[in-house]
C-alpha positions as CSV (number, residue, x, y, z in Angstrom):
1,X,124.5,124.6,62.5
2,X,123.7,124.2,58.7
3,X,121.6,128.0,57.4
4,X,119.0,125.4,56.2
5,X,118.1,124.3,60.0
6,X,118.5,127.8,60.7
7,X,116.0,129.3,58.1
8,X,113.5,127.0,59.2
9,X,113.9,127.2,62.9
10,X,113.4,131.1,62.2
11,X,110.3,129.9,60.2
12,X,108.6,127.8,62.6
13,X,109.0,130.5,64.9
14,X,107.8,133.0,62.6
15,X,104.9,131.1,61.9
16,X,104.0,130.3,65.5
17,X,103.7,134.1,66.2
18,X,101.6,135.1,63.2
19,X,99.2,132.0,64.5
20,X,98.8,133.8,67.9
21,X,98.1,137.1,66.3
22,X,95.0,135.3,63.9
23,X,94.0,133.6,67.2
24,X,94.2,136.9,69.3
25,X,92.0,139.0,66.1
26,X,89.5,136.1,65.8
27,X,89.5,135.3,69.6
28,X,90.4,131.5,69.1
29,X,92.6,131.1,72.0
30,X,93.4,127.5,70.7
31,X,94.7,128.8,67.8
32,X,96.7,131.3,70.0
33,X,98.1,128.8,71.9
34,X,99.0,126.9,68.9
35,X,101.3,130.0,68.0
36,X,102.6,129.8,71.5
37,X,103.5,126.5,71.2
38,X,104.6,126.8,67.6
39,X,107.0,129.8,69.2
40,X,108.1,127.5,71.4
41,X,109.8,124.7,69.5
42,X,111.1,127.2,67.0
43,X,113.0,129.2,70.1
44,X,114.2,125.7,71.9
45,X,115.3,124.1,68.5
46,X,117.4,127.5,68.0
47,X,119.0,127.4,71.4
48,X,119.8,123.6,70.7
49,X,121.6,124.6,67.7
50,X,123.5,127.3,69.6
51,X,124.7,124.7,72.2
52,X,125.8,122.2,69.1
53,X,127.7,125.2,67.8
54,X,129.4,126.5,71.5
55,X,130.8,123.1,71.1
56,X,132.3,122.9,67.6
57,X,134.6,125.8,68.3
């Protein structure tokens, strides 16, 4: 897994959970679920990358 997919995996996740936080303090809950979901492809993308990497060693 190159750092590059890594550092934005990270960022998409990181992003995702600073969007639920805005939806949560302005009570937009499709905002917050944008964050959720935003959280969600960061965390899936990372495990896919783990799996890539169980099998390179």
């Amino acid at each position: 897994m190159g750092t590059d997919d890594k550092i934005d995996n990270k960022a998409e996740e990181l992003k995702g959970k600073a969007k639920e936080k805005v939806g949560k303090a302005t009570d937009d809950p499709g905002l917050e679920a944008e964050g959720h979901g935003d959280q969600a492809k960061g965390n899936l993308k990372q495990a896919g990358e783990k799996v890539k990497d169980a099998f390179k060693s």
